[in-house]
N, C-alpha and C positions, 0 to 999 in steps of 0.2 A: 405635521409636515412629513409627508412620503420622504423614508430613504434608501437610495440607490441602492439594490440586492450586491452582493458579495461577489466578486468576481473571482471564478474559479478557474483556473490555467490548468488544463487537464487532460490528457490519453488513458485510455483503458488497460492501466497495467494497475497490477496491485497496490503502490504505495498511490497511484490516482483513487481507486477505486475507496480505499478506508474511507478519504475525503469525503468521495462522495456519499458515502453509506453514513457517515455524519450528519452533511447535511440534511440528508433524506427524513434520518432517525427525528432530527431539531425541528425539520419545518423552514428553517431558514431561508428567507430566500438567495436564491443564486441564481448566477449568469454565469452558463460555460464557455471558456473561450478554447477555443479548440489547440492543441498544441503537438501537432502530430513529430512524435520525436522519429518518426523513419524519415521524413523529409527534411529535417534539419530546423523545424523551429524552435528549438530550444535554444540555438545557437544565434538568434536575430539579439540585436542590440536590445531591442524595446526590453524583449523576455527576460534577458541577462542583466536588465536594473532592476528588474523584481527578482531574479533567483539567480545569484551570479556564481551558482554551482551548476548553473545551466542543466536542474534537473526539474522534473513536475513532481508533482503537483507543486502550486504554490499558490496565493489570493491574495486577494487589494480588496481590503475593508474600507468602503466611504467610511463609515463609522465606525473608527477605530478607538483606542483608549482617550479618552479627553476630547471626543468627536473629531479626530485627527484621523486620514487617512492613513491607512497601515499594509505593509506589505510583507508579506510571510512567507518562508520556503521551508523546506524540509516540513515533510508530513506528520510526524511527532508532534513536531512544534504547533503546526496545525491544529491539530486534533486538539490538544494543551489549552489551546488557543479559544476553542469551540468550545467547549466543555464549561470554561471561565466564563466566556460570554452568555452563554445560553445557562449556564447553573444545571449543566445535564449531562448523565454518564460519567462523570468522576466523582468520585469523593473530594469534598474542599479540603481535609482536616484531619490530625491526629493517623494510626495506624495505619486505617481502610485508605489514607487518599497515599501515602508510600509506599502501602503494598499492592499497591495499584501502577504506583510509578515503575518501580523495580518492573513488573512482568511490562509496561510496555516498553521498556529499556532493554528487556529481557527481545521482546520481538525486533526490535529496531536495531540490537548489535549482535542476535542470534539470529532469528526465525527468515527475517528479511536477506542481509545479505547471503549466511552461508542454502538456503533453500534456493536462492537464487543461483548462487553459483551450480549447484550442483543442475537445475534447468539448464542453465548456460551450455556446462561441459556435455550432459547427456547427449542436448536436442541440440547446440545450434553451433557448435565450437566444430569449425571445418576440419580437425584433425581429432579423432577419438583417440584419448590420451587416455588410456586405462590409469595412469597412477592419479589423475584430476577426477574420471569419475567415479572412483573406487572412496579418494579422499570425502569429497562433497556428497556422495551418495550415502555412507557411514557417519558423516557427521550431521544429513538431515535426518537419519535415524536415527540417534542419539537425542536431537532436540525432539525427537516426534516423542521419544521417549520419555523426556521431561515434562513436555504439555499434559504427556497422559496422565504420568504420577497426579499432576497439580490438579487435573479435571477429574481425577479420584476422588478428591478432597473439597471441590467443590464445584456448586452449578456451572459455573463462570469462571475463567481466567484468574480475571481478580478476586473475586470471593461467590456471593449468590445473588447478586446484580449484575445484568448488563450493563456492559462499560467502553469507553471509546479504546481498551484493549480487545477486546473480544473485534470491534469492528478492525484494530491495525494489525489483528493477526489472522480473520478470517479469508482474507481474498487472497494468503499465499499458499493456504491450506487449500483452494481450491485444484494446485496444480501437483496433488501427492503425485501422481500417475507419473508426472513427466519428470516427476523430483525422487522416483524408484520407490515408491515408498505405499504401500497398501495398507487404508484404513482398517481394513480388517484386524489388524497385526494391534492397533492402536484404538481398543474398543471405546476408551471415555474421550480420544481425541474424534469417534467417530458419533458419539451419542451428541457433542456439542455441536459438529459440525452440520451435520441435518438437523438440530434447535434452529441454529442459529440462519441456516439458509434458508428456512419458511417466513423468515419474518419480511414483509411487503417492501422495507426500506434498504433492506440488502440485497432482493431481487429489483429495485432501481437503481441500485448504484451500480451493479455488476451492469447491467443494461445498457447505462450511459454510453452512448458513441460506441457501442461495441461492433456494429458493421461498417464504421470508419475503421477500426483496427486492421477488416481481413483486406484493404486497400494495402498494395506494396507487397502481398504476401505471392509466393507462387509454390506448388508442390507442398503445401502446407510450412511452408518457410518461407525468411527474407527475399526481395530477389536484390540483387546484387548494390544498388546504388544506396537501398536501406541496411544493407548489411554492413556496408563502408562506414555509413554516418553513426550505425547504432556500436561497432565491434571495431572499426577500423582508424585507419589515420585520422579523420572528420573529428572523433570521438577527442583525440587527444591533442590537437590543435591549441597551443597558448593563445587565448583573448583578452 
């Protein structure tokens, strides 16, 4: 008996894209449902009983644990999630699968928000506030710093396997530029980084809906109505 493909709730932003570089890697199938967060669909009822942190990525497994459908938010979790099901890119066990934990714990309350913020203040914060981009530009330098040590020491993030850390921390490394930050400066975070972008399932998943993304944009930036929903009052609305 055919079962329904995995339903993926997804925009082209880094914490969407790991997702997708998962599935790619698995094979799995999937069905993207578009979730364009400049226009406010994050915020529809439907979306917010599947991630009532009204962010994306998030999926609805027909075949969930005990063939029970399952609904999942937060991209970590995700990933956690794939890994288990599919018996791929984690370690199950002993050392290798916590010292695996730890670094994507590591991207998910490091790499992810403060690189973010520091995009944030550079590029898209309406008032350049030197003490914000001074803070978040010295502290993505700092974690760039870390990855490096660690990618000293081995092929991979987590050890000398590809792992679904290597995929939640590759698509925020793709915006060093706009995060002030020059791979040059950071040779083994850059020796990984070109590994890691030639492989076929990571050039799919960065690709996903990616000319849905430049819709809303103007000047190479928000224009105003997605700027409100992504940075403004919209954003902070009690639901």
């Amino acid at each position: 008996m055919a079962v329904d493909p995995i339903r993926l709730y997804f925009w082209p932003t880094p914490n969407g894209q790991k997702v997708a570089i998962m599935f790619e890697e698995t094979g799995l199938p999937y069905e993207v449902v578009p979730v364009d967060i400049t226009a406010g669909d994050q915020f529809t009822d439907e979306f917010l009983r599947i991630s009532p942190n009204n962010k994306m990525p998030a999926i609805v497994d027909p075949d969930g644990p005990d063939g029970r459908e399952l609904a999942l938010f937060e991209s970590g979790a995700i990933l956690l999630y794939l890994a288990e099901k599919t018996g791929h890119f984690m370690p199950r066990s002993g050392h290798a699968h916590w010292h695996a934990m730890q670094w994507l714990m590591f991207q998910m309350g490091g790499i992810g928000p403060m690189l973010g913020q520091a995009h944030h203040f550079r590029n898209y914060a309406p008032e350049k506030l030197d003490y914000a981009i001074n803070r978040y530009t010295n502290e993505a330098a700092r974690l760039y710093g870390v990855l490096d040590r660690r990618l000293g020491e081995a092929e991979y993030i987590a050890g000398d396997e590809y792992s679904i850390v290597d995929m939640a921390t590759w698509p925020w490394i793709r915006s060093h530029a706009n995060q002030g930050q020059n791979l040059a400066d950071f040779p083994q975070v850059q020796r990984w980084f070109e590994a890691v972008a030639v492989r076929p399932a990571v050039q799919k998943g960065i690709e996903l809906l990616a000319d849905r993304r430049k819709q809303g944009r103007k000047d190479g930036g928000f224009d105003d109505k997605a700027r409100d929903i992504l940075f403004g009052n919209a954003q902070y609305q009690r639901r």
